[in-house]
N, C-alpha and C positions, 0 to 999 in steps of 0.2 A: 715404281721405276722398273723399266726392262731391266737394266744394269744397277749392281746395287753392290753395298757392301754387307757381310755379316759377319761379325765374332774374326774381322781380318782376314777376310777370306772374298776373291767377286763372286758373284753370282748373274749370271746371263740367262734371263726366264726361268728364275728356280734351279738351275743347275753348277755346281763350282766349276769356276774356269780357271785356270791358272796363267797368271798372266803375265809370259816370257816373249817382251817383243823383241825385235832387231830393225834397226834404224835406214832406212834406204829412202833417198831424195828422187823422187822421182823427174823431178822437171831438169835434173844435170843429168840426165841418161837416154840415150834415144827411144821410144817408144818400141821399138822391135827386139830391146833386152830384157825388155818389165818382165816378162815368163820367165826366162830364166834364173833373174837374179830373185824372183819370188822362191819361186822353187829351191833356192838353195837356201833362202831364209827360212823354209817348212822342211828343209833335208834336215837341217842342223836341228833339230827340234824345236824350232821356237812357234809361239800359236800365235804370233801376231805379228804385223808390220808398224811401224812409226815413220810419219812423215811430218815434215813443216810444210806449210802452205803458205807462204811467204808473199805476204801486198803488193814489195816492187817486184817482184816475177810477175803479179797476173795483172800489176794494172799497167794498160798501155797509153793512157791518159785519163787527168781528174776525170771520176764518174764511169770510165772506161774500162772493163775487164776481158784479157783472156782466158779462154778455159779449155784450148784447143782448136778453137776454129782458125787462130792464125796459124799458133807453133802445137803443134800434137804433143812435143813434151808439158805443156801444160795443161795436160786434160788430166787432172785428179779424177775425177768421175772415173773414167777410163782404168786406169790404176786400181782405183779401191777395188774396181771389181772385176780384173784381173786377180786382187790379191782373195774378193771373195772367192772364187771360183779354184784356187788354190787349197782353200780352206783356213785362210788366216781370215782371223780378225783385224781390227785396225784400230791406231791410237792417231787420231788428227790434231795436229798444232798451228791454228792457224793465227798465231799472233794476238797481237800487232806485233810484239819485238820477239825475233824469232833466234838471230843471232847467226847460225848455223855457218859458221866464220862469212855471211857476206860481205860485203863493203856497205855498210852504212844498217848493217841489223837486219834487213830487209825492210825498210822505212822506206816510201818514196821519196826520193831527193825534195822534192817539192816543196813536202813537209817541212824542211830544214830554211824555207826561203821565208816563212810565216814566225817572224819574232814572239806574237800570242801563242803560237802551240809548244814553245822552249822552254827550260827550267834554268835558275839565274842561281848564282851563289849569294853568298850572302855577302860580297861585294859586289854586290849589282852587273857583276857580270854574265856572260851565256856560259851554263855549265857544257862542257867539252868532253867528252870520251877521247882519250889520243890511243887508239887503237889501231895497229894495223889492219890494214894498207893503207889508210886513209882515215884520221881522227873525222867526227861529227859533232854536232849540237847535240845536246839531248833531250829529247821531246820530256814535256814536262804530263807527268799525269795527273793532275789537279788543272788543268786547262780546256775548258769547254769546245775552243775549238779542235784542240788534237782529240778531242774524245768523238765530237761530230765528225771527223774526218774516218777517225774506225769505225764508226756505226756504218759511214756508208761502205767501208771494206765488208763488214761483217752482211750486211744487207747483199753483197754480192756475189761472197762465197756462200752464205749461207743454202742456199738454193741446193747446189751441189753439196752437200755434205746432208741435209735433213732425208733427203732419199734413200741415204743409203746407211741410217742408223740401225744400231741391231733391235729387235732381233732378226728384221727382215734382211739390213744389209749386214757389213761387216765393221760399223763402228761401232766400239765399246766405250770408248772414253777418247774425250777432247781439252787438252790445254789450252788452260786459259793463260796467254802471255807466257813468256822465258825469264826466270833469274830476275824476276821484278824484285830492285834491289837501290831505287836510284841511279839504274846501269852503274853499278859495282862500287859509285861514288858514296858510300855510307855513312861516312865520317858524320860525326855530331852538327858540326858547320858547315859542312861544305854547302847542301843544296837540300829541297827546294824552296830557295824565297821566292818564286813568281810571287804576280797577284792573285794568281787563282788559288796558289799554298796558302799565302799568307790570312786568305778568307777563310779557304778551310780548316786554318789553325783558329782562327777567333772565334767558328763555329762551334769545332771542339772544346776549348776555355767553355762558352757558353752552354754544353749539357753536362758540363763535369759542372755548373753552380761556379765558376770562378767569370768575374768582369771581361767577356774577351771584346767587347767593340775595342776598337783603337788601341788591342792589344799588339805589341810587333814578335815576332818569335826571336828569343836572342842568337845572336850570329858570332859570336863567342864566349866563353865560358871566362865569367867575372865577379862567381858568386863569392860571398863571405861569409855569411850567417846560414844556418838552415833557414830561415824565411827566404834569403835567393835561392835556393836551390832547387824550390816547386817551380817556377818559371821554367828553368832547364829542364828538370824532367818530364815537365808536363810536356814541352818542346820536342823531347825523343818519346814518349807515350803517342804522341798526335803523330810521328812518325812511320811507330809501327802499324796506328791503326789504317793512318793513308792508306799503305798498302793494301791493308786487309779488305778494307771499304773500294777500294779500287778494283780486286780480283772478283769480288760482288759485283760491283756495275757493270765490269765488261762479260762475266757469266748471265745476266739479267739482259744484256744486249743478242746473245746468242740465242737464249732461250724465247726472246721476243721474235726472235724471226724463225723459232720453230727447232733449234737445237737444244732438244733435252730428252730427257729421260734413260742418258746414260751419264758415266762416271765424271765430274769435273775434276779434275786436276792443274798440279802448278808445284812448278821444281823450283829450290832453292837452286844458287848457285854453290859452287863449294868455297862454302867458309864455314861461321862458327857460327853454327846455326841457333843455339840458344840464347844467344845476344843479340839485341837490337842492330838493325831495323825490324830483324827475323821475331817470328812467335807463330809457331806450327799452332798452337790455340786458337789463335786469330784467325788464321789464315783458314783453318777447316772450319768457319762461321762461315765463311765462301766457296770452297769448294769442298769434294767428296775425299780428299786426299791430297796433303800436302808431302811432296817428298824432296829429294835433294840430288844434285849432279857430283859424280864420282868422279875426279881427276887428282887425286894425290899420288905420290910414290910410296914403294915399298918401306920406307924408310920414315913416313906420315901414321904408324901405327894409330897412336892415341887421338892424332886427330880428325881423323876416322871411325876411329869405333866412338869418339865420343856424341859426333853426329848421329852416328846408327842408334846409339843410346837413348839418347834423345830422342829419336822419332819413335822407337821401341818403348818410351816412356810419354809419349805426349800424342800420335799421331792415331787415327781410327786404321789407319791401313797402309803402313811403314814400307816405304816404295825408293826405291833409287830412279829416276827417271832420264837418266842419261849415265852409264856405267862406260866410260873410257875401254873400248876397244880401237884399240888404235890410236895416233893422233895427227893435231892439226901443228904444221909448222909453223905457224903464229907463237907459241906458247914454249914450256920446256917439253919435251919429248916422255912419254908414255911409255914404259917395256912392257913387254908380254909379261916378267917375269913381277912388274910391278903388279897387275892385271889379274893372274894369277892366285896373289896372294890375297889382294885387299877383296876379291871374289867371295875369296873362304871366311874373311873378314866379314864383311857384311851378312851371310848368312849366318854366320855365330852369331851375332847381337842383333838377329829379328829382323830383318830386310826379309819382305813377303815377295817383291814384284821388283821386275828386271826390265829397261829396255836398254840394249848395248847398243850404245852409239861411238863408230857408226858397223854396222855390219857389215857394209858395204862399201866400197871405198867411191869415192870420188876426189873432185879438184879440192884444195885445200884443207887432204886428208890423205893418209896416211899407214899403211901397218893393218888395213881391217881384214879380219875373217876371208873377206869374200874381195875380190880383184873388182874392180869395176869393168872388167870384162867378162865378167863371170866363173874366171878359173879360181877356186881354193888355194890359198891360201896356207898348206897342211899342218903346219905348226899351229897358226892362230885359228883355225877350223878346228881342230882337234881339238883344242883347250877350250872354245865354247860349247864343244857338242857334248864333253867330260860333266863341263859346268852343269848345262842343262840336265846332263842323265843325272848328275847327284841331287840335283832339286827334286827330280821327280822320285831317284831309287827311295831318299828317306823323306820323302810326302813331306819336305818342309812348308809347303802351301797350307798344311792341317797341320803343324805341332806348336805349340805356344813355348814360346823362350822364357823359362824361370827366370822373374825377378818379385824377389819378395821386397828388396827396399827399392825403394825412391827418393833418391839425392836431388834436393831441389835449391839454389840459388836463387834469392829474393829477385825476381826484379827489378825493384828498388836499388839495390845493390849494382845490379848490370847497367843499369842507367845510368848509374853515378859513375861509375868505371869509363862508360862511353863518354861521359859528358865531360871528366878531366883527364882523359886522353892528351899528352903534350905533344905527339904529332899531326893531330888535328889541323890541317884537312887531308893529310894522307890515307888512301881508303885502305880499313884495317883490313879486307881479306888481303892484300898484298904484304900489311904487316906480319900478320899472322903467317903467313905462307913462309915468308923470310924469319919466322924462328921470333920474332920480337912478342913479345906473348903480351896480351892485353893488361893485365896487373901490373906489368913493370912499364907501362908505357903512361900511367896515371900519375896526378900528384899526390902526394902523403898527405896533405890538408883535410886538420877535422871539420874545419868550417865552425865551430864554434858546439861541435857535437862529443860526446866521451871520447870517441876515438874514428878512425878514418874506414868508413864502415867497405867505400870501394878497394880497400885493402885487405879487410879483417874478414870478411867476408868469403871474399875469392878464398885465402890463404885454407879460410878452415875447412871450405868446398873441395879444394884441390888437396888437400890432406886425407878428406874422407873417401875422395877419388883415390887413391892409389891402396888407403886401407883395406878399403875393400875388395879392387882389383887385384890386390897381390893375397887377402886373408880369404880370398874364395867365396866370399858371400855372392849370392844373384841379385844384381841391382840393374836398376835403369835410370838416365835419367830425366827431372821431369821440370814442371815449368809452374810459375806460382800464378799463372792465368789460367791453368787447369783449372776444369770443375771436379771437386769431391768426389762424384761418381769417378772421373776417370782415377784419381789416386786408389780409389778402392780396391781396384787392381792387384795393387801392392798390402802387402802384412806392415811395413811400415812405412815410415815416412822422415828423413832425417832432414836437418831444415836449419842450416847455419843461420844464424840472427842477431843483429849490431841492436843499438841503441834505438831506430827509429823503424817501422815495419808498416805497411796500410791495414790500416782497421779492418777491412773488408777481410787483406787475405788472412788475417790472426782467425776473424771468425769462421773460416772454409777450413782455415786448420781445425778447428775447434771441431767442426761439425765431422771431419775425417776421424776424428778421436773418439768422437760420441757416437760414432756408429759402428765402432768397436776398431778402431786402427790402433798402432803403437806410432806418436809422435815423437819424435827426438829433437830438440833443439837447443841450441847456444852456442857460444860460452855466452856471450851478453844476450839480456830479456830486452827488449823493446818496450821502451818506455811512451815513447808518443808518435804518430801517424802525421809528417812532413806536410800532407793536406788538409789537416784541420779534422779530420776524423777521431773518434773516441779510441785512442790508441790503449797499451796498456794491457788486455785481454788475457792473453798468456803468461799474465804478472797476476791475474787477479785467477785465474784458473789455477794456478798454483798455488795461491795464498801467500796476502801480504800479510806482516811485511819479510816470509820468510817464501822466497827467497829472496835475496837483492837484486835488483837490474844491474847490478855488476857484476864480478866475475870473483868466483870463492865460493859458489854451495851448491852441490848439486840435490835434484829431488825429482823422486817421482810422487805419483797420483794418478787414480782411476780416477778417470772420466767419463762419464756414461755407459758404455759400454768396451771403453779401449781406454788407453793409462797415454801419460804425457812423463817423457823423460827428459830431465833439464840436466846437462850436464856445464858445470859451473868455469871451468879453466880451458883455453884453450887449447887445441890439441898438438902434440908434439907435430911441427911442420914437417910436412913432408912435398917433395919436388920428382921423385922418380919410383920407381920400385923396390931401393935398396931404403927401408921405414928405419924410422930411429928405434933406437932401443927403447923398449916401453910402451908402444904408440900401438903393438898386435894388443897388447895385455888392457890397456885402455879401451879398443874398441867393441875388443871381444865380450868384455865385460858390458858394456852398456848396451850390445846387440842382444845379449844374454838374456839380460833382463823382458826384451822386446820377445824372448824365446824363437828367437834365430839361430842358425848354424848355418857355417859355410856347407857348401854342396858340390862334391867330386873337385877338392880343392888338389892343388899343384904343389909338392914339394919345395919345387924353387920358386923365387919368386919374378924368373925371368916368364916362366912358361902361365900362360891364363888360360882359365876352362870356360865352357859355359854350358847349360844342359836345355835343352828342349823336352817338354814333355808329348808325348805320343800316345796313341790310343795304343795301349798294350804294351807300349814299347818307350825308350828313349832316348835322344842323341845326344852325345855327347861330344862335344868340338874343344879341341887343344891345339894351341897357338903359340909361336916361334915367334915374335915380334923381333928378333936380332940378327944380326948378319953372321953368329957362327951357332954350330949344329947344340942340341939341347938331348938331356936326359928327361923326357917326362916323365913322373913319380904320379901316380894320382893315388889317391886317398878315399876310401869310402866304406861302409861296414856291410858285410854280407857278402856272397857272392853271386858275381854278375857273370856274363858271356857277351864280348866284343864282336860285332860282325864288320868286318871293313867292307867299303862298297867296293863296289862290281864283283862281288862272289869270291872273296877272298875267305882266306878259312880263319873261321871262328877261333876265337882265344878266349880262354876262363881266367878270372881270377879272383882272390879271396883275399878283405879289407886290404886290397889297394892293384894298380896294375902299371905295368911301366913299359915304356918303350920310346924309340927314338924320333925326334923331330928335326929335318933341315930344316939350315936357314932360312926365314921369312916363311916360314910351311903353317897352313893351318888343315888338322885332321880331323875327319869326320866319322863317328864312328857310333852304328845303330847299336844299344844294347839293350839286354833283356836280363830282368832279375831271377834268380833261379828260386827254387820253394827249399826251403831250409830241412 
């Protein structure tokens, strides 16, 4: 490939490139502003432009495209290279669903007349976006005609875009579709039952070895036993893979008409991206990089860095693809000050690549950098140009974010969580957004199991989450679709687990263990595999019949080359940063064992660290997640010397260093260890 990834880093013909776009529409701007508004996107330092290329902009009827010869604002060609001759590179989006607050996604109307290219809920009706200005149907993507309909968008743009690929033009990387998500409608029930889902649900039953002819996906959740239960999950499993199998076909459409050999990509939307429909695993089987869109507030800490976590623990090359600069008045309002924060945010917890959307303002947008007249902005100009020079002063493009664990949630577990959801069909990212947190929105039902695993699960995940964010350890976290190889990554791997677990992923644990990892799991062993698989494995790696698959014994054991820690009771629950009494002394202990220690830990447990390593050097970032000012205390043995960026003066200090952090502040700060 021209364009590539390596060790999370692009590379363009052998060369690292660092890759900071900023977001400008070209067909909303007259063609005699493209210079300048380029230019200001290469003042602010960024090395690249991003645009949508949007179906109902260029097509002027079926079969029909413009590309300039009517309206000059739609000569993309024209633009790219503009922006080459600028010296930007470029990131093209050309759909199909693009979003970029049009009316109707950028979808031709047309689309919407053709009942075959729709998605139906699972009361037979056409699923609906009610989105301002104007709700639509929503094109179903399991539908052979809506897919023919993009091949021939894609046949039409393609022309213009294969010319001007790097390394000769100025494209590096092209998205595949926007926030493919069921257009945000997620819910376990809600959609898609078309014909063409419902085929490619039986298809699926049929390579998993389960009966799927005249199989129907269920359209609400009515299980009772675990033998109901595989139906349902297999139903949200075919869910996630749609997706992933779908970002394939429409990458395999571009690449047929001569788009390739640079980066494929594809943004979540902002939700909770480790839960279904979402699985960054899946979804980089299709493209080069999977990442996510940034629009939370200051006040969204945890639900933020837990995204960034996750991509930082699952992703080849951990990318924000739409970072809120600005916003659309569609939605809640964006500050500068939220923008700010969650900036510092995302590069503490491993976000490599940036594009800030939008940089440039236009109609229904708001607050950006850059005036759609081309005047700055100076406040919001400032704060990106700051941004970009601290990417570049401490080479975050090159340092690796310490995380020695890996906090993984079965997906088993997530499934079951989605699938007895009691607000189903309301889409959880809007649950989530309003505070209603997915475990409390589930039923308690064991189904006929020990205990209610989408409960007991969560509880001891989000326990281990705060243990460790407030005890200072470097974790990330990851996905139980990972392969081995990526776990190995990590020195361990902590791994909450109920009664019932897939055969498959006991043995990828197993094989993480044997190649010299430290496993941690429990309180409950997992006794049998939901789909008929030789469950059991890490009851028998441990030695029956001690321990019990219940809760009461802990034990370790080498395994191959790495030890397996079961610890037997569950752990003192925790919900925020203030950990019950007992619950440091618990984990520290069994990290212990793994020969773990926290790293440049925080006195309080308002304030979180995290450290980068660097060639020679390393960063250290400390975080304010509260609305009032903090004392941060940091901890560490030996003496180091602090450099703050932009050439501020050096500070030493010896086993520990302290200073002050505002509200919502996250600080960066390059240090170097001294020789004793």
């Amino acid at each position: 490939m021209t364009v590539e990834i390596r060790d999370r880093r692009v590379f363009v013909e052998g060369e690292p490139f660092p890759l900071l776009s900023g977001e400008l529409h070209y067909w909303r701007h007259d063609p005699s502003i493209w210079p300048k508004l380029l230019a200001e996107i290469a003042a602010l330092g960024l090395t690249a432009v991003s645009t949508y290329v949007p179906w109902s902009v260029h097509e002027v009827a079926p079969g029909r495209f413009d590309f300039g010869s009517i309206d000059p604002r739609n000569d993309v060609g024209a633009f790219l290279d503009l922006a080459a001759e600028r010296g930007l590179r470029a990131i093209v989006r050309p759909g199909p669903h693009v979003n970029a607050e049009l009316t109707r996604f950028g979808f031709p109307e047309r689309i919407f007349r053709r009942p075959e290219c729709l998605a139906q809920t699972g009361q037979g009706t056409v699923a609906v976006l009610p989105v301002p200005p104007r709700a639509f149907p929503c094109p179903s993507y399991a539908s052979e005609a809506f897919l023919e309909e993009v091949a021939t968008w894609f046949a039409a743009v393609a022309p213009v875009l294969k010319g001007r690929l790097a390394p000769a033009g100025p494209i590096v990387a092209v998205q595949v579709d926007n926030e493919m998500s069921y257009f945000f409608r997620t819910a376990t029930y809600d959609q898609d039952y078309s014909d063409g889902a419902v085929a490619l649900f039986r298809r699926f039953l049929e390579e998993k070895g389960r009966a799927g002819l005249g199989a129907a996906p269920p359209s609400r959740f009515e299980a009772r036993s675990p033998e109901d239960l595989v139906r349902h999950l297999d139903w949200i499993e075919f869910k996630e893979e749609h997706l992933a199998r779908t970002l394939a076909r429409l990458r395999g459409m571009l690449e047929r008409e001569g788009v390739k050999g640079v980066l494929f990509t594809h943004n979540y939307p902002p939700a909770r991206i480790h839960a279904p429909p979402f699985a960054v695993p899946l979804a980089e089987r299709s493209v080069d990089a999977q990442g996510i869109d940034v629009y939370q507030s200051r006040t969204q800490y945890h639900y933020a860095k837990r995204n960034f976590l996750y991509l930082e623990g699952t992703s080849r090359f951990p990318a924000v693809w739409e970072f809120a600069t600005g916003s659309t008045p569609l939605v809640r309002p964006i500050e500068l000050a939220d923008e700010r924060f969650l900036f510092g945010v995302a590069l503490m917890h491993g976000i490599r690549a940036f594009n800030f959307y939008m940089t440039v303002e236009r109609d229904r947008w708001y607050g950006s950098p850059v005036a759609a007249d081309g005047r700055r902005r100076a406040e919001h100009a400032r704060a990106l140009a700051e941004w970009v020079a601290l990417f570049r002063e401490l080479s975050l493009d090159r340092t690796r974010r310490r995380s020695d664990v890996l906090l993984i949630l079965p997906r088993e577990y997530l499934r079951l969580e989605a699938a007895t959801d009691v607000f189903d069909p309301l889409p959880p990212p809007i649950l989530d957004d309003l505070g209603a947190r997915a475990k409390d929105r589930c039923l308690e039902d064991r189904f006929g199991l020990p205990e209610a695993a989408q409960l007991a699960g969560a509880r001891e995940w989000e326990t281990w989450y705060w243990a460790l964010s407030v005890l200072g350890y470097p974790f990330a976290l990851g996905d139980s679709l990972s392969t081995p190889e990526v776990w190995r990554r990590h020195r361990a791997l902590v791994v909450p687990t109920s009664s019932f677990l897939s055969a498959e992923f006991e043995l990828r644990l197993l094989d993480y263990a044997a190649a010299g990892g430290s496993l941690v799991v429990g309180p409950r062993l997992p006794e049998i595999d939901l789909a008929g698989g030789e469950g059991g494995r890490l009851l028998e790696a441990l030695g029956r019949p001690d321990p019990a698959p219940g809760l009461g014994r802990d034990r370790e054991v080498t395994h191959g080359k790495g030890r397996i820690l079961r610890y037997g009771e569950p752990l003192l629950p925790a919900t925020s940063p203030r950990l019950p009494a007992g619950l440091d002394r618990t984990v520290r202990l069994l990290l212990s064992k793994a020969s773990l220690a926290p790293l440049y830990p925080a006195v309080s447990d308002l304030v979180e660290t995290a450290w980068h390593d660097g060639d020679g050097y390393g960063v250290l970032f400390a975080a304010n997640p509260t609305p009032e000012p903090l004392r941060a205390a940091i901890r560490f043995e030996g003496r180091r010397t602090f450099h703050p960026p932009g050439g501020g003066t050096p500070r030493a200090g010896t086993d520990g260093w302290q200073f002050d952090l505002g509200p919502y502040t996250v600080a960066a700060l390059r240090v170097t260890e001294e020789e004793s």
